[in-house]
Backbone as XML, in Angstrom:
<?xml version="1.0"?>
<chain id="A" units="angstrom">
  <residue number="1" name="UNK">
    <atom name="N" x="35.589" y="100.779" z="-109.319"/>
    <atom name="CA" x="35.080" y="99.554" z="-109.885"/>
    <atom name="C" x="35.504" y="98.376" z="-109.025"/>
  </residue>
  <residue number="2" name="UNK">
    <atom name="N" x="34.735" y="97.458" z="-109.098"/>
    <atom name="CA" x="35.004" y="96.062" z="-108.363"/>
    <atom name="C" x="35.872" y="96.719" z="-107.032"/>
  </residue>
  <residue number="3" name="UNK">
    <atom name="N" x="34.428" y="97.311" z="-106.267"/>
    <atom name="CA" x="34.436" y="97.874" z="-104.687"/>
    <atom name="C" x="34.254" y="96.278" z="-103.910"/>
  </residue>
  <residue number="4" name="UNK">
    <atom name="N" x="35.032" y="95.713" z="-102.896"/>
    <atom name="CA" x="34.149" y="94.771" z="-101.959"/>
    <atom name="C" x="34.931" y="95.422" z="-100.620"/>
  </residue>
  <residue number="5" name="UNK">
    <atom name="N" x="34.354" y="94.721" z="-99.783"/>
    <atom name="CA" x="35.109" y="95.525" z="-98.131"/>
    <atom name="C" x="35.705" y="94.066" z="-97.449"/>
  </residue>
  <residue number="6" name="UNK">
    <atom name="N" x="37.250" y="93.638" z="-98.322"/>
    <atom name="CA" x="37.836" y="92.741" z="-97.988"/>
    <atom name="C" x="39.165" y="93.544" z="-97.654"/>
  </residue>
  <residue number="7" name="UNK">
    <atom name="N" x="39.649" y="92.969" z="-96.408"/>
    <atom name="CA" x="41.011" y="93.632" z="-95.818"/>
    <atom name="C" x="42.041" y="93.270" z="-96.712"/>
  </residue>
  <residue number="8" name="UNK">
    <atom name="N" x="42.204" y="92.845" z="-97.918"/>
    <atom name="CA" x="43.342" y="92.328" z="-98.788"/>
    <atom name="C" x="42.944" y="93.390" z="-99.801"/>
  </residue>
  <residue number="9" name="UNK">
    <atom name="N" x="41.930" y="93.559" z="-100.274"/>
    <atom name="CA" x="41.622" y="94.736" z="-101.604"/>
    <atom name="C" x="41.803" y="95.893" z="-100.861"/>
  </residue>
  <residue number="10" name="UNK">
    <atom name="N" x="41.252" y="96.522" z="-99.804"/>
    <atom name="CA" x="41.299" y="97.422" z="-99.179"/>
    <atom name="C" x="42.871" y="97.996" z="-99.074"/>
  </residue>
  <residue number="11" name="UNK">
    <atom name="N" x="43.782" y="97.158" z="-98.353"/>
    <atom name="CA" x="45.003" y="97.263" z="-98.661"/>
    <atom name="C" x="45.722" y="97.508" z="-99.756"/>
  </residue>
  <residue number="12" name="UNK">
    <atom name="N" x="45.258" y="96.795" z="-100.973"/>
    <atom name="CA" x="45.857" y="97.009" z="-102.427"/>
    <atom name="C" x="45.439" y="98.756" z="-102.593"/>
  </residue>
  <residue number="13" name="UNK">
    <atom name="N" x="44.104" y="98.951" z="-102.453"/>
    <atom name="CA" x="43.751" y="100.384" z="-102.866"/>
    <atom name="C" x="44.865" y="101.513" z="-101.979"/>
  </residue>
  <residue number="14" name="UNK">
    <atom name="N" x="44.883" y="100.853" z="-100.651"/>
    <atom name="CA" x="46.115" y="101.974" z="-100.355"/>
    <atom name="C" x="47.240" y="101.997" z="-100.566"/>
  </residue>
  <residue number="15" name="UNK">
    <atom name="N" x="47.751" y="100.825" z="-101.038"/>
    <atom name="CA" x="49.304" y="100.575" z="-101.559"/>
    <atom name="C" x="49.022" y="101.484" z="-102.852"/>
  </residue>
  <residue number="16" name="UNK">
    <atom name="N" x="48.645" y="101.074" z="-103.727"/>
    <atom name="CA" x="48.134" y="101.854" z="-104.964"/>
    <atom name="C" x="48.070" y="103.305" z="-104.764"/>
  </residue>
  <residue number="17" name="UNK">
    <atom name="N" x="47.344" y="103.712" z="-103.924"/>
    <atom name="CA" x="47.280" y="105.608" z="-103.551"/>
    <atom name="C" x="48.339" y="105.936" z="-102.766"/>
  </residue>
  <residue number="18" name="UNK">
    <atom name="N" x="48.883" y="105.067" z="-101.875"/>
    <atom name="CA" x="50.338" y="105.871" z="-101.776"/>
    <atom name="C" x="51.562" y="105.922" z="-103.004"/>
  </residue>
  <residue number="19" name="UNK">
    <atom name="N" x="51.552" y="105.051" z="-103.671"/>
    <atom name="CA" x="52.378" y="105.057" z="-104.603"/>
    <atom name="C" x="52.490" y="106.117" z="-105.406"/>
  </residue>
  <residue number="20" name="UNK">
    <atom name="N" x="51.102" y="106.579" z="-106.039"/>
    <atom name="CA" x="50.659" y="107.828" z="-106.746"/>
    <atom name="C" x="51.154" y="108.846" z="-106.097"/>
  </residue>
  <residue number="21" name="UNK">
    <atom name="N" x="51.024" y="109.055" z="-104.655"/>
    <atom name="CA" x="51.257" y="109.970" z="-104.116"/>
    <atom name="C" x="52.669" y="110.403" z="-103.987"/>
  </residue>
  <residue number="22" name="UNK">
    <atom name="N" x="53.793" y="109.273" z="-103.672"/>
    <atom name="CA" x="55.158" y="109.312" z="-103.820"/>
    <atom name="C" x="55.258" y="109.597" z="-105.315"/>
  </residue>
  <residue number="23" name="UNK">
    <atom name="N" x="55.480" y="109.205" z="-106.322"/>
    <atom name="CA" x="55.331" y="109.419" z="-107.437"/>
    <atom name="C" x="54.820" y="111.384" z="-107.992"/>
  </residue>
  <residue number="24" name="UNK">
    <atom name="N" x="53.536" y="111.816" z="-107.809"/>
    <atom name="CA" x="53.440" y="112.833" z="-107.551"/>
    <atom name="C" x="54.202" y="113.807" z="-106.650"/>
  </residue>
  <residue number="25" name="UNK">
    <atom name="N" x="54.959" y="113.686" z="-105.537"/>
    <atom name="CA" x="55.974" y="114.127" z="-104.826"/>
    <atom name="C" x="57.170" y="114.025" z="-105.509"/>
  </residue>
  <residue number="26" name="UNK">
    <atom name="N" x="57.252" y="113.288" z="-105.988"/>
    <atom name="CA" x="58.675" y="113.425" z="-106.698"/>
    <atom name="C" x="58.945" y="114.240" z="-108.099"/>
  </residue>
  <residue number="27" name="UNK">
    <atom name="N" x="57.271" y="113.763" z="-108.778"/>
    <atom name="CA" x="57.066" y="114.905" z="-109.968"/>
    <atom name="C" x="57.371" y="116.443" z="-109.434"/>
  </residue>
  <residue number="28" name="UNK">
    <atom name="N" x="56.995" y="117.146" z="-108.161"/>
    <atom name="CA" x="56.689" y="118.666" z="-108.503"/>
    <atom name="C" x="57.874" y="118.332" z="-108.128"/>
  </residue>
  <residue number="29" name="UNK">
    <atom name="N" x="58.090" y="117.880" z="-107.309"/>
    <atom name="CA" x="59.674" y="118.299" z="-106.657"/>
    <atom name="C" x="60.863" y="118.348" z="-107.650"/>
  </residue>
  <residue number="30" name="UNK">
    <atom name="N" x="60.655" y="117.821" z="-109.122"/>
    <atom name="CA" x="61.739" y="117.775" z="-109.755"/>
    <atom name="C" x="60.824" y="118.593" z="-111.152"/>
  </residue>
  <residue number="31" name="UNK">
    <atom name="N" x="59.812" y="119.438" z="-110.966"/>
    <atom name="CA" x="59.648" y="120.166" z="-111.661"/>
    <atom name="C" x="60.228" y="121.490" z="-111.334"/>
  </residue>
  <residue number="32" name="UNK">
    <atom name="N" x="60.796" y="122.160" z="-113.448"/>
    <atom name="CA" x="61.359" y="123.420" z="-112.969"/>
    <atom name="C" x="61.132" y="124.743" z="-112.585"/>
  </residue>
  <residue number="33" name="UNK">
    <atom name="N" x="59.130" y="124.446" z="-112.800"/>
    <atom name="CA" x="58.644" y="125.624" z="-112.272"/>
    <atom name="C" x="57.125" y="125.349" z="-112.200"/>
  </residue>
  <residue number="34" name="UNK">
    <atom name="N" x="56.071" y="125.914" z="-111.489"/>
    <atom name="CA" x="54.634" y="125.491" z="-112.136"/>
    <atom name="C" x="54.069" y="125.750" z="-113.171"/>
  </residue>
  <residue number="35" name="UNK">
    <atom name="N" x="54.882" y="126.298" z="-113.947"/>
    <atom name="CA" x="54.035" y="126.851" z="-115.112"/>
    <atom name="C" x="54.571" y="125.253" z="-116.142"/>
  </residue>
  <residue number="36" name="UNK">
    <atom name="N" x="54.995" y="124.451" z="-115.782"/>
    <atom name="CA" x="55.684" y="123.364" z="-116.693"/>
    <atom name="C" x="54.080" y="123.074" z="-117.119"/>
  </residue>
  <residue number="37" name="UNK">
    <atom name="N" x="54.144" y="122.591" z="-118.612"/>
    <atom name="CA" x="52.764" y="122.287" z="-118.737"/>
    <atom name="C" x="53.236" y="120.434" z="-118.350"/>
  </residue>
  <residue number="38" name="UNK">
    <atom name="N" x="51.712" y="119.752" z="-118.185"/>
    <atom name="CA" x="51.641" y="118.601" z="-118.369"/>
    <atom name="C" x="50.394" y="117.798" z="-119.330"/>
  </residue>
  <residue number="39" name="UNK">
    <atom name="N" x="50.774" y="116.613" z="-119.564"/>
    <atom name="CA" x="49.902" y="116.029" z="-120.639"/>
    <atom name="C" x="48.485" y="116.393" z="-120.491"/>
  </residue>
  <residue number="40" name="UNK">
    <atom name="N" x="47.706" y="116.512" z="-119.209"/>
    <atom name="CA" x="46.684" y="116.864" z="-119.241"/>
    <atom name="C" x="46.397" y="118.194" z="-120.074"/>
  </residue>
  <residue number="41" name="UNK">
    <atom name="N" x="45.119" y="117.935" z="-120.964"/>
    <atom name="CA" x="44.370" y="119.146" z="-121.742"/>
    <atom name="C" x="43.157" y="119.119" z="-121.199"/>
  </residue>
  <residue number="42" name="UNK">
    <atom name="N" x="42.738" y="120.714" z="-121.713"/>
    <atom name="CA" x="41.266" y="120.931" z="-121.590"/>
    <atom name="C" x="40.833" y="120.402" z="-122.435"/>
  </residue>
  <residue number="43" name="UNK">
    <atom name="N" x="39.171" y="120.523" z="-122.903"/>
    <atom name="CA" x="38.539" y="120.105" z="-123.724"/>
    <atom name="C" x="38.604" y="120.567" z="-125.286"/>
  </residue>
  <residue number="44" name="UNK">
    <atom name="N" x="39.552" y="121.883" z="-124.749"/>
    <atom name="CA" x="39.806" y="122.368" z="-126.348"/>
    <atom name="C" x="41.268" y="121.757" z="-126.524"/>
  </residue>
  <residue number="45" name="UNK">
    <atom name="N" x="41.627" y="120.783" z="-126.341"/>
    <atom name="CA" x="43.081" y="120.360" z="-126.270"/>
    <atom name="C" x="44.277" y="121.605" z="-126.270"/>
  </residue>
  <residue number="46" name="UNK">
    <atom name="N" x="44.249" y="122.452" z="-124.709"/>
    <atom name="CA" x="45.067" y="122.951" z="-124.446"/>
    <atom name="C" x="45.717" y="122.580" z="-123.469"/>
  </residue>
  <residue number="47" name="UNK">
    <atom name="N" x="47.141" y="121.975" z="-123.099"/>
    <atom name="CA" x="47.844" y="121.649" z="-122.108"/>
    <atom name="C" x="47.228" y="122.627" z="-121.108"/>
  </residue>
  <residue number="48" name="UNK">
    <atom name="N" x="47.515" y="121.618" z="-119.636"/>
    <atom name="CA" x="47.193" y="122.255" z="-118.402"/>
    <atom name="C" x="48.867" y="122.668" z="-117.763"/>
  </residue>
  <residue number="49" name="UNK">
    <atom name="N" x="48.975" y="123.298" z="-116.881"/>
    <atom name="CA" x="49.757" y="123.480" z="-116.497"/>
    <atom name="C" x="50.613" y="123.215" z="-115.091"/>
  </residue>
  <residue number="50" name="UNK">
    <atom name="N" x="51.347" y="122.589" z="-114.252"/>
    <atom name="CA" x="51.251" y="122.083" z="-113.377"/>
    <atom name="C" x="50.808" y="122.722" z="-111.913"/>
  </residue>
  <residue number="51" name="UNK">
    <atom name="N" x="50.759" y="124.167" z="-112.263"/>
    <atom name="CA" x="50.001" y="124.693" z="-111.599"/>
    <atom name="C" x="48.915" y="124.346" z="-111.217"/>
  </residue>
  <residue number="52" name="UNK">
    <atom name="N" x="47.890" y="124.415" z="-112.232"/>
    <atom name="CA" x="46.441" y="124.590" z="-112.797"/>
    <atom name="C" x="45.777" y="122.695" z="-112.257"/>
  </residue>
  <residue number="53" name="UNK">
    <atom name="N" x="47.143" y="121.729" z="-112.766"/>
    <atom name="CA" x="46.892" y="120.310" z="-112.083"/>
    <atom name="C" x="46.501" y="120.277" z="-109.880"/>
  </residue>
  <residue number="54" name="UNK">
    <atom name="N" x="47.763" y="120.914" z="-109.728"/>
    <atom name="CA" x="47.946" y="121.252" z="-108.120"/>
    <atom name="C" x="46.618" y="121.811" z="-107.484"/>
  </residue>
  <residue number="55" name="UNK">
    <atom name="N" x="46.471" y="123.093" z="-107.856"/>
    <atom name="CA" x="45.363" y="123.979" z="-108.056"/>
    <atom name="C" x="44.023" y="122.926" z="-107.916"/>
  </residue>
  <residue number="56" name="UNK">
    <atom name="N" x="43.545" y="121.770" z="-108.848"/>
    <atom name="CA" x="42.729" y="121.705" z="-109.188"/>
    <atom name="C" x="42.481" y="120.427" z="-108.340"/>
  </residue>
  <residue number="57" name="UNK">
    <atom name="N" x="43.313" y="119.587" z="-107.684"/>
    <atom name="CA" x="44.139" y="118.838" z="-106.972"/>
    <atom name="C" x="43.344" y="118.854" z="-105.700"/>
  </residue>
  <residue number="58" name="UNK">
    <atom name="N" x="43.848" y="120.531" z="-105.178"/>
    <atom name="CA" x="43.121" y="121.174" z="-103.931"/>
    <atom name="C" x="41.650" y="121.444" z="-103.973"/>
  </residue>
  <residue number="59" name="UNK">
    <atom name="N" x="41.286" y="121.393" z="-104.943"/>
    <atom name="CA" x="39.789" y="121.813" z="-104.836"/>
    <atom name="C" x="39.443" y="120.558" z="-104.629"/>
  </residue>
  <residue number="60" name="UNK">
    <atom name="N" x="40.049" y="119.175" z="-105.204"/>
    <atom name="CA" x="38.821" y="118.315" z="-105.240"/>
    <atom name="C" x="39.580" y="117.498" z="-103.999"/>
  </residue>
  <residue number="61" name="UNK">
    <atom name="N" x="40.087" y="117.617" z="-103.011"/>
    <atom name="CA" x="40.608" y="117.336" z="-102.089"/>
    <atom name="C" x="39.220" y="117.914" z="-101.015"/>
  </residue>
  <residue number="62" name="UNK">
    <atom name="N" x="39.537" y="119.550" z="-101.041"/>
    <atom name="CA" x="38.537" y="120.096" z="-100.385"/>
    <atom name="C" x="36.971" y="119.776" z="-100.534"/>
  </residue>
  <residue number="63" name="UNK">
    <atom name="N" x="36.381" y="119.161" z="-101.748"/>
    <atom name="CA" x="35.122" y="119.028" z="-102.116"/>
    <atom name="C" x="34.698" y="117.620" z="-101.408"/>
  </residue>
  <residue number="64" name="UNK">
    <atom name="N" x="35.515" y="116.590" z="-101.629"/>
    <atom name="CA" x="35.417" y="115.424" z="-100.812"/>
    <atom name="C" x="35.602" y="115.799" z="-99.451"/>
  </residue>
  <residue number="65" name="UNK">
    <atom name="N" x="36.659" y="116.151" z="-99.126"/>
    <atom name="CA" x="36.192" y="116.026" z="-97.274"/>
    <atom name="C" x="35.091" y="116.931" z="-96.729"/>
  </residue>
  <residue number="66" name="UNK">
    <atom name="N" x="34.674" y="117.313" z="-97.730"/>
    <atom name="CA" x="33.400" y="118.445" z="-97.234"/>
    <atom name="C" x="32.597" y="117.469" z="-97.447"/>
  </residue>
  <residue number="67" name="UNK">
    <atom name="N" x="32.046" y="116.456" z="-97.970"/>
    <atom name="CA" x="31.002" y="115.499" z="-98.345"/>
    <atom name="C" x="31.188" y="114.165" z="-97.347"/>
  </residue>
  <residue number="68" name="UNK">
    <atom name="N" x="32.742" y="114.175" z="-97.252"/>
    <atom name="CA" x="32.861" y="112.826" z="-96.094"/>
    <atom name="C" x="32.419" y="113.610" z="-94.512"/>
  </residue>
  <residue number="69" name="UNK">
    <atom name="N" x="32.771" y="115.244" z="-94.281"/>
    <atom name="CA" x="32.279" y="116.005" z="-93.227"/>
    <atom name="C" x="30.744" y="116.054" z="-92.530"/>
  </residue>
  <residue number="70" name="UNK">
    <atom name="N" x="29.647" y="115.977" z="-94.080"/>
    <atom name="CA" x="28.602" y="115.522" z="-94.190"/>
    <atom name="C" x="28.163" y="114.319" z="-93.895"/>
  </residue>
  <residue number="71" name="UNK">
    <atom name="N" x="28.908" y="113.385" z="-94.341"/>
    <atom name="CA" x="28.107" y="112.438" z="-94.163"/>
    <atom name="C" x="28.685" y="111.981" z="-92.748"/>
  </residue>
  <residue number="72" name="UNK">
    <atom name="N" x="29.951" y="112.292" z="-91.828"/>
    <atom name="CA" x="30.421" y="112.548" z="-90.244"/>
    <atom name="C" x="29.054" y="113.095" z="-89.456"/>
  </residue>
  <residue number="73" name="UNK">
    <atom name="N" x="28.550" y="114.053" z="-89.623"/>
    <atom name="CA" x="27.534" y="114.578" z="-89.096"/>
    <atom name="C" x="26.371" y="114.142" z="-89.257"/>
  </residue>
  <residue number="74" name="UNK">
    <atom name="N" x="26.166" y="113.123" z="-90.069"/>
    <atom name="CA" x="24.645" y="112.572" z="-90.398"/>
    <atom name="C" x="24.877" y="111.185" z="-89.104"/>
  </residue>
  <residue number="75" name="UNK">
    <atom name="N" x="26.171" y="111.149" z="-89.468"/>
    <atom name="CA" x="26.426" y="109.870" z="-87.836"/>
    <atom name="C" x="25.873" y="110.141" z="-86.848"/>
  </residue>
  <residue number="76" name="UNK">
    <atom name="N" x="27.063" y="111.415" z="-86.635"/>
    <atom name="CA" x="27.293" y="111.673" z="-85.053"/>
    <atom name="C" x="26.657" y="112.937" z="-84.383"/>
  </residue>
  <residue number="77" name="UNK">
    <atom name="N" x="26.164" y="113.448" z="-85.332"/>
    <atom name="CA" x="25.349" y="114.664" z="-85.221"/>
    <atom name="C" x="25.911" y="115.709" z="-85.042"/>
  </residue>
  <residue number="78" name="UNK">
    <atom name="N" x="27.358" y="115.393" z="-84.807"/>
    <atom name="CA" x="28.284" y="116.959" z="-84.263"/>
    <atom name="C" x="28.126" y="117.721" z="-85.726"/>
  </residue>
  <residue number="79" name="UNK">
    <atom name="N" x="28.299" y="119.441" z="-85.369"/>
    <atom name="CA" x="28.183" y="120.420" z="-86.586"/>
    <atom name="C" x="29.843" y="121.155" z="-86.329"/>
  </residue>
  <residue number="80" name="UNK">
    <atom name="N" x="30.232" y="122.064" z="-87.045"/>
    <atom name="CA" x="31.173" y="122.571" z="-87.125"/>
    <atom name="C" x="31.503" y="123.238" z="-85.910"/>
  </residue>
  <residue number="81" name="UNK">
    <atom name="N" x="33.160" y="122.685" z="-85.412"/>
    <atom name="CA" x="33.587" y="123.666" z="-83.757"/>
    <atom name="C" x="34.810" y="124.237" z="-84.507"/>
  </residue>
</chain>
Protein backbone atom coordinates (compact mmCIF):
# COMPACT_ATOMS: atom_id res chain seq x y z
CA UNK A 1 0.00 0.00 0.00
CA UNK A 2 1.00 3.63 -0.55
CA UNK A 3 3.87 2.25 -3.20
CA UNK A 4 5.79 5.64 -4.62
CA UNK A 5 9.55 5.25 -5.96
CA UNK A 6 10.99 7.91 -3.50
CA UNK A 7 14.60 7.11 -2.11
CA UNK A 8 13.32 7.99 1.57
CA UNK A 9 10.18 5.37 1.43
CA UNK A 10 12.20 2.98 -0.41
CA UNK A 11 14.65 3.02 2.42
CA UNK A 12 11.97 2.84 5.20
CA UNK A 13 10.66 -0.47 3.35
CA UNK A 14 14.15 -1.89 3.81
CA UNK A 15 14.81 -0.77 7.26
CA UNK A 16 11.41 -2.35 8.01
CA UNK A 17 12.36 -5.89 6.17
CA UNK A 18 15.54 -6.10 7.74
CA UNK A 19 14.25 -5.68 11.05
CA UNK A 20 11.70 -8.59 10.51
CA UNK A 21 14.35 -10.46 9.38
CA UNK A 22 16.70 -9.95 12.54
CA UNK A 23 13.79 -10.45 14.63
CA UNK A 24 12.87 -13.77 12.79
CA UNK A 25 16.62 -14.88 13.30
CA UNK A 26 16.50 -14.50 16.64
CA UNK A 27 12.98 -16.25 16.93
CA UNK A 28 14.24 -19.81 15.46
CA UNK A 29 17.39 -19.38 16.99
CA UNK A 30 15.91 -19.28 20.44
CA UNK A 31 13.33 -21.77 19.50
CA UNK A 32 13.38 -25.22 21.32
CA UNK A 33 12.62 -27.21 18.47
CA UNK A 34 10.52 -26.88 15.06
CA UNK A 35 7.80 -28.52 16.04
CA UNK A 36 7.16 -25.30 18.61
CA UNK A 37 3.79 -24.32 17.38
CA UNK A 38 3.24 -20.57 16.60
CA UNK A 39 0.23 -18.17 16.62
CA UNK A 40 -0.32 -18.71 13.10
CA UNK A 41 -3.52 -21.14 12.31
CA UNK A 42 -4.99 -22.76 9.46
CA UNK A 43 -8.31 -22.04 8.42
CA UNK A 44 -9.66 -24.62 10.68
CA UNK A 45 -7.93 -22.77 13.57
CA UNK A 46 -5.15 -25.24 13.99
CA UNK A 47 -1.76 -23.82 15.16
CA UNK A 48 1.01 -24.00 12.55
CA UNK A 49 4.08 -25.13 13.54
CA UNK A 50 7.41 -23.48 13.23
CA UNK A 51 8.38 -25.82 10.98
CA UNK A 52 5.42 -25.69 8.66
CA UNK A 53 5.98 -21.38 9.06
CA UNK A 54 9.93 -21.94 7.70
CA UNK A 55 8.74 -24.53 5.25
CA UNK A 56 6.20 -22.27 3.88
CA UNK A 57 8.64 -19.25 4.14
CA UNK A 58 10.77 -21.20 1.41
CA UNK A 59 8.23 -21.79 -0.94
CA UNK A 60 7.13 -18.31 -1.19
CA UNK A 61 10.68 -17.08 -1.32
CA UNK A 62 11.14 -19.55 -4.23
CA UNK A 63 7.75 -18.52 -6.04
CA UNK A 64 8.77 -14.81 -6.16
CA UNK A 65 12.18 -15.07 -7.49
CA UNK A 66 10.84 -17.34 -10.07
CA UNK A 67 8.41 -14.43 -11.19
CA UNK A 68 11.13 -11.62 -10.60
CA UNK A 69 13.41 -14.44 -12.95
CA UNK A 70 10.56 -13.90 -15.45
CA UNK A 71 10.11 -10.81 -15.58
CA UNK A 72 14.65 -10.61 -15.78
CA UNK A 73 14.16 -12.37 -19.01
CA UNK A 74 11.36 -10.39 -20.52
CA UNK A 75 14.29 -7.51 -20.17
CA UNK A 76 17.21 -9.05 -21.12
CA UNK A 77 16.19 -11.95 -22.94
CA UNK A 78 18.75 -14.26 -21.23
CA UNK A 79 16.98 -17.94 -20.39
CA UNK A 80 18.31 -20.27 -17.81
CA UNK A 81 22.51 -21.11 -17.72
Amino acid sequence: EDVVAEPAAVAEAWQAWGEEIEFADRFVASASDLDLLTAKVDERGTPRSLRWVLVHLIEEYARHNGHADLLRECIDGRVGQ
